[in-house]
N, C-alpha and C positions, 0 to 999 in steps of 0.2 A: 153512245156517250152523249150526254145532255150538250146540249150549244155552248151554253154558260163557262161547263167545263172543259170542252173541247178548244174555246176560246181563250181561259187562262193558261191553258197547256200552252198554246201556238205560242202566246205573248210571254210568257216563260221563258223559251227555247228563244224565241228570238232575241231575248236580253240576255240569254247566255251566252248566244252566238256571237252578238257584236260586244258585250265585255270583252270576250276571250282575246277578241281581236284587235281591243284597242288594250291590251296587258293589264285589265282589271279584272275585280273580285268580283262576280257576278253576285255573291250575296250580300255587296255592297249598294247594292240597289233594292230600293223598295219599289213594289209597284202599290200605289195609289189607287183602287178602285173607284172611280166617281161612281157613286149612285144616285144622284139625284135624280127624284122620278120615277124610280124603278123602289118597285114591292120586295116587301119581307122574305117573299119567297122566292125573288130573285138571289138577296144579300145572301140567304142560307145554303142555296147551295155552292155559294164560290165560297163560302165559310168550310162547307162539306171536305172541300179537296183541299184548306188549308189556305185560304184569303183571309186574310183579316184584319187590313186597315182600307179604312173605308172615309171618301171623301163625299161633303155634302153641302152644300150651295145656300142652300135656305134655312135658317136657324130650326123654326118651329119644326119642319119636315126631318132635320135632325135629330132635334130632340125626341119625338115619337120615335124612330127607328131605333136611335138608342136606349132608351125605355122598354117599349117591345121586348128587341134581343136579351138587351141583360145577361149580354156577356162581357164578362171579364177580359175576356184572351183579346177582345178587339180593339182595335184604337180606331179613335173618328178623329178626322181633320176636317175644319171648318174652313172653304176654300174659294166661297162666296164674299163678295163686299160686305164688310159690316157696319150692320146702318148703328149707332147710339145706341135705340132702345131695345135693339136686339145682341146689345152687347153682354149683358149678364146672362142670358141661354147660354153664347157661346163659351164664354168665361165657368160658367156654373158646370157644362157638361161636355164639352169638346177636349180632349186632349192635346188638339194642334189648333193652332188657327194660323194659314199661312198666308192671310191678306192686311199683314198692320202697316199701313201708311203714312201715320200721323202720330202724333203725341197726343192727342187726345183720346184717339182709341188703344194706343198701349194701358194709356191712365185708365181709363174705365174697365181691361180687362185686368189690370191689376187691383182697382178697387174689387170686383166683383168675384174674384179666384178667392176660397174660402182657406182660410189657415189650414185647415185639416187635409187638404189637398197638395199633391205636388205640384210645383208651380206648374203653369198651360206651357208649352212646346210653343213659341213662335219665329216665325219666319218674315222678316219685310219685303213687301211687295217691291220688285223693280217694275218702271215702264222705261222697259231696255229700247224699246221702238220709237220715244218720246211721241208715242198718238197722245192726240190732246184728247180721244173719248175714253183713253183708258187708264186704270187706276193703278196706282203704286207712285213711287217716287225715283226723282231722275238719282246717274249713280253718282251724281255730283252734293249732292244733299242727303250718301247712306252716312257717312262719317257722324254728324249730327243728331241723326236720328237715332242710331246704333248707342251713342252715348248717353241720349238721356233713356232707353229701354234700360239701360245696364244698373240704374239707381232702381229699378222698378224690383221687388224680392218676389213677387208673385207672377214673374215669367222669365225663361228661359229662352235665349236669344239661340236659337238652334241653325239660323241660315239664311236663304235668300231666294226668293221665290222670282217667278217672272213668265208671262204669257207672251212671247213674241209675237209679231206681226205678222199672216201670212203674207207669203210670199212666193211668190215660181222660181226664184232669181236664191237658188242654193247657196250660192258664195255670200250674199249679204247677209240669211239667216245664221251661216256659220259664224261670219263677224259681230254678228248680235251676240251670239252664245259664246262665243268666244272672250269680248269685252263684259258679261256677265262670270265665267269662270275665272277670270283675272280679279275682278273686285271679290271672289267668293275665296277664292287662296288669299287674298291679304288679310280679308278678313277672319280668316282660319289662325293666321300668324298671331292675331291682337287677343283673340279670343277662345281661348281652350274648348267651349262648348261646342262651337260652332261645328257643325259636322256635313250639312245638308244645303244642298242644293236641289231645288224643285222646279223642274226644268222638261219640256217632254210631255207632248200627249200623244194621240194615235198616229196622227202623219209624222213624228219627225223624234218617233221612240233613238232611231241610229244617230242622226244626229246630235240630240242631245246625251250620250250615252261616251260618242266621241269626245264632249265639252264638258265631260266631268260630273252630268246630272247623278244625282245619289237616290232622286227619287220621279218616278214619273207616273202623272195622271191622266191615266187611263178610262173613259166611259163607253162609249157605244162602240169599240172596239171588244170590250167584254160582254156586254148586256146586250148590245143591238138598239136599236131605235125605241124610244118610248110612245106606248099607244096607251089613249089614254082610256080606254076600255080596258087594257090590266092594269088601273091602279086598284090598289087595293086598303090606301091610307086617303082619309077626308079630311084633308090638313086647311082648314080656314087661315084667311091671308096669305096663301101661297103661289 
């Protein structure tokens, strides 16, 4: 068995294991593939055994992968900070984008999502950890935000994203995740769409799985480490 696939196997079983345990629907969870960095030929074969939503960091590196593939079955989530002028990429070909922060970048990805499209999937960023180097917005300014998205007709308010803070100290990250799953059920109550919560990378798949996460991203726990002697795409500006 290939690495790649032996790897989403493991990570598989293990979010079936701790759904079961906490009385959820294991296929109530997506796992999130980050690819960023990693080759066409890495993406294909976790596509092979039936992966196919795929997270990517950097617009242009995006867009090539998605291009390439040219498949239909996949969805790509845009899971990088978005800079302004890399706001129409993401709007023009990403399905999700789960880093909107501001009113500015919902407005620009709702200028740039074309009629003929279903509206982009998004998520606001929380900084559940209030670090001042990291982005998203506190949960005392989601009310706010959440309402002016909702005049926007070219995106769909799907949830709430958030990168916590590592930590050694398990009981505080559970408080983090904990105070994110609370503002993610009321906002469930206000809003029919709302469905996701994007919570969960490789260290702390159980505990956010305990806190309600619906989706978790996942990269060098699938792919392994990136050398940059197998790239295989020459993405200028990346």
């Amino acid at each position: 068995m290939k690495l790649i696939t032996y790897n989403l196997y493991n990570i598989w079983n293990q979010m079936t294991v701790m759904a079961e345990k906490c009385g959820r629907n294991p296929q109530n969870i997506t796992l999130l593939a980050v690819s960023k960095n990693h080759s066409i030929t890495a993406i294909k074969e976790a596509v092979s055994v039936g992966q196919y939503s795929f997270g990517e960091n950097y617009a242009q590196e995006g867009v090539e992968k998605i291009k390439i593939l040219d498949n239909p079955l996949l969805s790509w989530h845009f899971i990088g900070r978005v800079q302004s002028n890399k706001s129409r990429l993401v709007s023009e070909y990403f399905d999700w984008c789960h880093t909107v922060s501001c009113f500015r970048i919902a407005q620009l990805l709702n200028k740039y999502r074309s009629c003929d499209q279903k509206p982009i999937n998004v998520l606001i960023q929380i900084n559940i950890s209030y670090e001042e180097t990291k982005a998203g917005i506190l949960l005392e300014d989601l009310p706010e935000l959440v309402r002016k998205i909702s005049y926007f007709p070219r995106l769909k308010l799907r949830g709430l994203m958030a990168i916590p803070k590592e930590s050694k100290n398990n009981n505080s990250s559970l408080m983090e995740y904990q105070r994110l799953e609370k503002a993610f059920n009321q906002l469930k109550d206000d809003y029919p769409d709302v469905d996701t919560l994007s919570l969960g990378m490789s260290g702390d798949i159980n505990d956010a799985i305990i806190c309600g996460s619906t989706m978790l991203r996942i990269g060098t726990s699938i792919f392994g480490k990136r050398h940059q002697s197998d790239r295989e795409l020459h993405l200028p500006g990346q």
